[in-house]
NUTI-81881 format. One record per residue (C-alpha): residue number from 0; residue in three letters; x, y, z. Coordinates in steps of 0.02 Angstrom, whole numbers, plus 50000, padded with zeros to 5 digits. Last residue first. Layout:
BEGIN
NUM, Ala, X, Y, Z;
...
END
This chain:
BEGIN
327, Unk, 47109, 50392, 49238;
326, Unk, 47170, 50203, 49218;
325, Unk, 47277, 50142, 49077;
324, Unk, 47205, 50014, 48966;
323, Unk, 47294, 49850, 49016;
322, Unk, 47435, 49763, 48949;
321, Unk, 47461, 49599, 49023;
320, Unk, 47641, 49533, 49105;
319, Unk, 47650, 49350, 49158;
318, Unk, 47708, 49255, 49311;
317, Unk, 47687, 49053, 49307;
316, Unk, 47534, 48946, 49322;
315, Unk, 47509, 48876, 49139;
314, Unk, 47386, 48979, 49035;
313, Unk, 47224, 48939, 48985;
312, Unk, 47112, 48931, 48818;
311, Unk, 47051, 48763, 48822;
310, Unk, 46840, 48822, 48850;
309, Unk, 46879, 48925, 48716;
308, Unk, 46949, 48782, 48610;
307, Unk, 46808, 48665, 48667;
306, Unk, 46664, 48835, 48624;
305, Unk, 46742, 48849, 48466;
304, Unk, 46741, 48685, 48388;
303, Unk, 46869, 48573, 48374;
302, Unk, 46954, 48570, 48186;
301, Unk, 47127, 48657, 48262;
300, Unk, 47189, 48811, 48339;
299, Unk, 47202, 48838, 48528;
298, Unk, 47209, 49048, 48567;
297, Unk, 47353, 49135, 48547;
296, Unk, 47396, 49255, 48676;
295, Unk, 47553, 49340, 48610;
294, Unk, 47411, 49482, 48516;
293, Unk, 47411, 49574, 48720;
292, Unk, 47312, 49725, 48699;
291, Unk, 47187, 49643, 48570;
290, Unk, 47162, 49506, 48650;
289, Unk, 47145, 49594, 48827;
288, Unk, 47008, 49688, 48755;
287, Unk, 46910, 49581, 48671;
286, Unk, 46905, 49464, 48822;
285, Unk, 46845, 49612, 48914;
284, Unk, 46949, 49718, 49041;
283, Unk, 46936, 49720, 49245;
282, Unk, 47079, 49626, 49249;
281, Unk, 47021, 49488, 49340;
280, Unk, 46880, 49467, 49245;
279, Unk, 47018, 49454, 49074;
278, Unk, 47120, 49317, 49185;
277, Unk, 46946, 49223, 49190;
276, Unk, 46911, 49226, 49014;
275, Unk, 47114, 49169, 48989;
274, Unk, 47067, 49045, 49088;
273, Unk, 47212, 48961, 49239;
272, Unk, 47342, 48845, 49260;
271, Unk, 47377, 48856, 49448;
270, Unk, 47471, 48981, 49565;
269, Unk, 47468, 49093, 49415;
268, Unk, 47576, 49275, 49449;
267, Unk, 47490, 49444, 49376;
266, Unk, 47596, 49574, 49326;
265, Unk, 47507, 49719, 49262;
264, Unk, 47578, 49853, 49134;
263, Unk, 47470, 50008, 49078;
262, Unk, 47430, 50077, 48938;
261, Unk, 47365, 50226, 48850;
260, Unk, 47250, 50183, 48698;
259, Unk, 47329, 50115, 48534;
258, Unk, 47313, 50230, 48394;
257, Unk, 47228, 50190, 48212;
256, Unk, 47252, 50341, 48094;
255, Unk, 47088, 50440, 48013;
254, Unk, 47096, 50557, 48150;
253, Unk, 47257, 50616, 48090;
252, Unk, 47200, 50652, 47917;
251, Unk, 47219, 50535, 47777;
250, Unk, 47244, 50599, 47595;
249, Unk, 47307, 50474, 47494;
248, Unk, 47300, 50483, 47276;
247, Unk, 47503, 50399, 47242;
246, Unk, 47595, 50581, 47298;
245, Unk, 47485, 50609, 47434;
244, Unk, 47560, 50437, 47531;
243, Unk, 47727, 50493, 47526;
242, Unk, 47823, 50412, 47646;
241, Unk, 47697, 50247, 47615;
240, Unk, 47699, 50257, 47444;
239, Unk, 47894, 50268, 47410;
238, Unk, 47949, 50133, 47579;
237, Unk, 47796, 50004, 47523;
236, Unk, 47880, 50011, 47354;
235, Unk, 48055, 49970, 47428;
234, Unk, 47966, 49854, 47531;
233, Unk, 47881, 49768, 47397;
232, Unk, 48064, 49788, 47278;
231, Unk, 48176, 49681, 47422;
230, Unk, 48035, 49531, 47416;
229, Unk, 48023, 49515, 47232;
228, Unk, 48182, 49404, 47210;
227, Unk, 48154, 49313, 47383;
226, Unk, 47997, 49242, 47336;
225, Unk, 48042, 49197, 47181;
224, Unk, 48204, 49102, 47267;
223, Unk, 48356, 49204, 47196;
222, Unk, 48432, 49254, 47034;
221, Unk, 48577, 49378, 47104;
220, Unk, 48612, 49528, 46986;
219, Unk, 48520, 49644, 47099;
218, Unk, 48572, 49602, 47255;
217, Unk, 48750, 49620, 47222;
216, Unk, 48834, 49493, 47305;
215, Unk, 48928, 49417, 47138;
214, Unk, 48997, 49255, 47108;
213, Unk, 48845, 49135, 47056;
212, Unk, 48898, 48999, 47138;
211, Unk, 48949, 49077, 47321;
210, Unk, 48831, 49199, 47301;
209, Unk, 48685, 49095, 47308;
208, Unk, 48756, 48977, 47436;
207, Unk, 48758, 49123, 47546;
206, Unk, 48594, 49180, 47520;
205, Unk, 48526, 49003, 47557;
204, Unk, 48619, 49010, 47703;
203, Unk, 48561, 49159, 47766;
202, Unk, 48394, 49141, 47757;
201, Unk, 48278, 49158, 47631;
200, Unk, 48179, 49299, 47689;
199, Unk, 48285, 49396, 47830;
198, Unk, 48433, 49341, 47714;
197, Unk, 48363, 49438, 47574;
196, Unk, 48345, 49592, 47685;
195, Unk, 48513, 49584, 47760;
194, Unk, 48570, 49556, 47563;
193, Unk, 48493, 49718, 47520;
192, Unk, 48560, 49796, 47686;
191, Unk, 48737, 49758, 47618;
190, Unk, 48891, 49721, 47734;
189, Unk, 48858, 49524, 47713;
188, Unk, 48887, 49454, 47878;
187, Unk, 48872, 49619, 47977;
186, Unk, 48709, 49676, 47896;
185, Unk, 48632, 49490, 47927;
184, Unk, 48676, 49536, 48108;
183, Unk, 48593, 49701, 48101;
182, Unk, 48429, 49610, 48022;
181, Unk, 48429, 49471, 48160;
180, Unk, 48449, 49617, 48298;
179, Unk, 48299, 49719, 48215;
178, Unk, 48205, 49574, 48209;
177, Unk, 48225, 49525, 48390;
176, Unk, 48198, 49696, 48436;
175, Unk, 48028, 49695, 48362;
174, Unk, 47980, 49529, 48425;
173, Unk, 47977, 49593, 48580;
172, Unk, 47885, 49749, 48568;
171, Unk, 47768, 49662, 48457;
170, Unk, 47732, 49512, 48571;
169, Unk, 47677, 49422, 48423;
168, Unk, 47835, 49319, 48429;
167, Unk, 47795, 49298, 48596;
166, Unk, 47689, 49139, 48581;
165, Unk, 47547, 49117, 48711;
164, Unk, 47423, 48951, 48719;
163, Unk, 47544, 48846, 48803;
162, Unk, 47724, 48908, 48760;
161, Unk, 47804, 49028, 48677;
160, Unk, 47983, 49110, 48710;
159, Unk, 48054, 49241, 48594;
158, Unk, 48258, 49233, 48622;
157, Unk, 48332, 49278, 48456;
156, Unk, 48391, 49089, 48422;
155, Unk, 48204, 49037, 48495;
154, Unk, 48124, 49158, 48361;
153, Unk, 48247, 49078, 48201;
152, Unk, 48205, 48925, 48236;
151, Unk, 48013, 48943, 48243;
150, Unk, 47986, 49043, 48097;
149, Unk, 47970, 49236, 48139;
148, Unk, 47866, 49311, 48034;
147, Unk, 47886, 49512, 48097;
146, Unk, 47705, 49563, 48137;
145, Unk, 47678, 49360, 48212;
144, Unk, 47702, 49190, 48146;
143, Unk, 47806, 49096, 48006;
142, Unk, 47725, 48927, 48002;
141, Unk, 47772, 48901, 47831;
140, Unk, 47595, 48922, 47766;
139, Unk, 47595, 49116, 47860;
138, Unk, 47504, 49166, 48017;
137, Unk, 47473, 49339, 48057;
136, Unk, 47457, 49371, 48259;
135, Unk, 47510, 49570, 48245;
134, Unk, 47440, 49619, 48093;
133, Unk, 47569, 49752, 47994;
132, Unk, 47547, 49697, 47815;
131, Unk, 47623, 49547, 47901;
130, Unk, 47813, 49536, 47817;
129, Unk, 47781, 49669, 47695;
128, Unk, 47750, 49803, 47829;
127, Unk, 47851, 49736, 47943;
126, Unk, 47994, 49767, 47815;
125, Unk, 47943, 49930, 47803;
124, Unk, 48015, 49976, 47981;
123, Unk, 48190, 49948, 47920;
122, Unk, 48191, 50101, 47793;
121, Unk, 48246, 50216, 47957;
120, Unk, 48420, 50145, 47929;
119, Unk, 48496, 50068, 48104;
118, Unk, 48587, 50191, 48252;
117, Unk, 48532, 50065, 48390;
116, Unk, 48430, 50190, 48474;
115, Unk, 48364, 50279, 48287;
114, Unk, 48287, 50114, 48227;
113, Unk, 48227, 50082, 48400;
112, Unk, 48123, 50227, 48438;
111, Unk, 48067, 50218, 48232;
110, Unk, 48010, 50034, 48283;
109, Unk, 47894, 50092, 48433;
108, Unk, 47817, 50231, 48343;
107, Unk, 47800, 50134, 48165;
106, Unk, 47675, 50006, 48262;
105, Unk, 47512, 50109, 48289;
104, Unk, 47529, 50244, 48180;
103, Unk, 47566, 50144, 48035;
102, Unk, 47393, 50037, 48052;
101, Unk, 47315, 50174, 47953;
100, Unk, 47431, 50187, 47833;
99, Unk, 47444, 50002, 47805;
98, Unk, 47235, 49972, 47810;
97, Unk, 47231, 50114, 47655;
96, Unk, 47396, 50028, 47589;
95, Unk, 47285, 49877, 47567;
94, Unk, 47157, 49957, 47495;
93, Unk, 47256, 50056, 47350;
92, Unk, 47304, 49866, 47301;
91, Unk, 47475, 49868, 47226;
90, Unk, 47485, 49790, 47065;
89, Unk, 47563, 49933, 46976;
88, Unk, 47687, 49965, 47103;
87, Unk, 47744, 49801, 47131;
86, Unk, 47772, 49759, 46939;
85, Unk, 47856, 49933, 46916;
84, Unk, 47985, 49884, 47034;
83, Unk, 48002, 49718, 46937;
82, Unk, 48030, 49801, 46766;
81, Unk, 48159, 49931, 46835;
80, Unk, 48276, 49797, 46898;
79, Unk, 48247, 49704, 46755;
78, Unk, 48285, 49853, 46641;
77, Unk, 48458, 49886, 46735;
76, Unk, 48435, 50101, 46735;
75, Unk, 48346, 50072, 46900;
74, Unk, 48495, 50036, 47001;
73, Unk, 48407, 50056, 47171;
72, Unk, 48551, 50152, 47272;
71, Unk, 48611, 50096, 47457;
70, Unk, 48547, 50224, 47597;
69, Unk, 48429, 50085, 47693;
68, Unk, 48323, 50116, 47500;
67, Unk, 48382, 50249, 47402;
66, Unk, 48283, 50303, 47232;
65, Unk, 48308, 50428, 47084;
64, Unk, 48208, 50457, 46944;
63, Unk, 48063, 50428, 47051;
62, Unk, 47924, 50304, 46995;
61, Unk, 47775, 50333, 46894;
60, Unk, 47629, 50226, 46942;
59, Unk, 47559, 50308, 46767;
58, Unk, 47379, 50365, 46821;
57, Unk, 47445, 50426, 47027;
56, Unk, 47625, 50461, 47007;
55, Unk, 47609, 50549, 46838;
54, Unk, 47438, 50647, 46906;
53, Unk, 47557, 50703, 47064;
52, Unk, 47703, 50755, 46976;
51, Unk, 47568, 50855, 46846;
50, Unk, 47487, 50917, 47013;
49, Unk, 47647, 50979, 47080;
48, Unk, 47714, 51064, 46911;
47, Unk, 47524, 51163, 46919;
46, Unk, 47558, 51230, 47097;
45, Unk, 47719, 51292, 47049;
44, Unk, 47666, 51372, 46890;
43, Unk, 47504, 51430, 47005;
42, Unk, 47648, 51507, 47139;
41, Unk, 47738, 51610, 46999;
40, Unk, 47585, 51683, 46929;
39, Unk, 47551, 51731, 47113;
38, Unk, 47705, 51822, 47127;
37, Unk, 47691, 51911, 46954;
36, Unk, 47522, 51954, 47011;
35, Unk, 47567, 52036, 47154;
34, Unk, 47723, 52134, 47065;
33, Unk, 47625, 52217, 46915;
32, Unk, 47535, 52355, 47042;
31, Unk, 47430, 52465, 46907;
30, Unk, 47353, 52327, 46826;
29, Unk, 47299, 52255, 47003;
28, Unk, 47101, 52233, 46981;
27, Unk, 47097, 52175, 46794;
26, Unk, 47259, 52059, 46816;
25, Unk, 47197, 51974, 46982;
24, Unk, 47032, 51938, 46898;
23, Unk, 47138, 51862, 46750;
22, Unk, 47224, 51754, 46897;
21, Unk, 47074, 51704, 46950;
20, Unk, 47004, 51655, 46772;
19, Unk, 47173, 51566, 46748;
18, Unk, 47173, 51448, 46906;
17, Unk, 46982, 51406, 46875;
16, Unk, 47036, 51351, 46729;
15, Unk, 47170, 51262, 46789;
14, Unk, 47067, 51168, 46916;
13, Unk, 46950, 51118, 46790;
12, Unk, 47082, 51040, 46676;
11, Unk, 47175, 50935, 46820;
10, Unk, 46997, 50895, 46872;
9, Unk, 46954, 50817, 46693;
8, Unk, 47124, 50728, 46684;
7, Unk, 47097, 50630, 46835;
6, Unk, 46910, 50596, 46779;
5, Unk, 46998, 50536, 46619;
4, Unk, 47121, 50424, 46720;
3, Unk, 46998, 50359, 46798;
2, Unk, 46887, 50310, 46650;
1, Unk, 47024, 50217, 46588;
0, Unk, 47131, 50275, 46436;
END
């Protein structure tokens, strides 16, 4: 046993003693009235069942008996299926989902609005989570870029533009309802949000082929790309911690939660290519600022050093839109 799981153990003990001795206080001072203490003997056994739940969730990464994901059953009785589920929630890192919860309140607004517009399961939004662990300008090996991971293919087929030194598949608004739309029409080409998810990862005609030859589309029974096979069971674990985030040991208050500040949209049209430093004067705003307002601005990458790509940082003259903090 690890010395967490004894201190676990050693508040679960205290705060059922303390539990009894008010309850025998209770006893002494309402013999005559049998009722009040039956009540609160009731409410400790309840209180006592929720702390075991949470001690199994927290020590054992115990999941739920039952689980939905997108409202299509896990089959966790299939021991594989139950083995890799485990997997992710054992070797979850407790500080990542701190920097997930936190960053939650920031993006899962604008993708719940969606979600419930176009009539799509709630589960969706965890898909950014596992995608970009919710950082806007996040840059993968393969080139996949931005909250959702849009390669560049599959962002020009769903209508995200880029060009020099801004790409909007970290416009998260954008990019947002181009996921959501690639996701629905993986839905409609394999009427399972399991495979929707797969195909989001592997693509769809890797999925395809996959099912072709092995003859089943059940998600579960398909051997996929490693990648691929995992990638359904992190969100579904990110879905379980993240809805529940008392249940696995977090306690966050609202204060604790990342917002973005009120907004404001300005159109500003180039007449000639122009900084992104001087853009940010013009705005009244620091460089800081309108980075962190507007993640689609993507500053030069390469070996040259900072002050050349700084100094290279411009946009092309055309008409742009910039997110500034709202004026009082």
């Amino acid at each position: 046993m690890t010395q967490r799981e004894k201190s676990l153990i050693r508040i679960l003990l205290v705060i059922f003693i303390i539990a009894m001795l008010i309850l025998m206080s209770s006893v002494l001072t309402l013999a005559d009235d049998i009722d009040p203490v039956q009540i609160q003997i009731n409410e400790l056994r309840q209180d006592l069942d929720q702390l075991k739940n949470r001690v199994g969730a927290l020590v054992n990464n115990r999941l739920p008996t039952k689980i939905e994901f997108c409202g299509e059953r896990v089959p966790q009785e299939r021991g594989y299926v139950r083995e890799r589920l485990e997997k992710e929630m054992i070797f979850l890192s407790r500080k990542q989902f701190l920097l997930y919860l936190k960053r939650s309140e920031k993006y899962f607004p604008y993708i719940e609005k969606r979600l419930k517009e176009w009539k799509l399961p709630d589960c969706l939004k965890y898909i950014a989570v596992i995608e970009s662990a919710l950082i806007p300008n996040a840059l993968s090996s393969a080139s996949a870029y931005g909250p959702w991971q849009f390669i560049p293919g599959t962002a020009k087929r769903y209508g995200l533009q880029s060009g020099l030194n801004f790409d909007e598949r970290a416009n998260f608004e954008k990019a947002t309802d181009a996921a959501l739309n690639y996701l629905k029409d993986n839905y409609h080409e394999f009427s399972s949000w399991a495979l929707a998810m797969a195909s989001y990862n592997a693509g769809e005609a890797t999925v395809e082929s996959v099912i072709k030859h092995q003859k089943t589309s059940d998600y579960y029974d398909l051997w996929l790309p490693a990648e691929t096979m995992q990638y359904n069971y992190r969100a579904i674990v990110a879905y379980l911690v993240m809805s529940k985030p008392e249940l696995y040991g977090f306690s966050l208050e609202e204060r604790d939660l990342y917002r973005w500040p009120d907004t404001e949209e300005i159109t500003l049209t180039l007449s000639k290519p122009e900084s992104v430093i001087d853009i940010a004067i013009r705005l009244k705003i620091s460089v800081n600022e309108l980075l962190w307002l507007n993640p689609h601005l993507k500053m030069p990458t390469g070996k040259s050093p900072f002050r050349e790509r700084i100094k290279n940082f411009v946009l092309s003259k055309g008409t742009y839109i910039f997110k500034i903090p709202k004026t009082p």
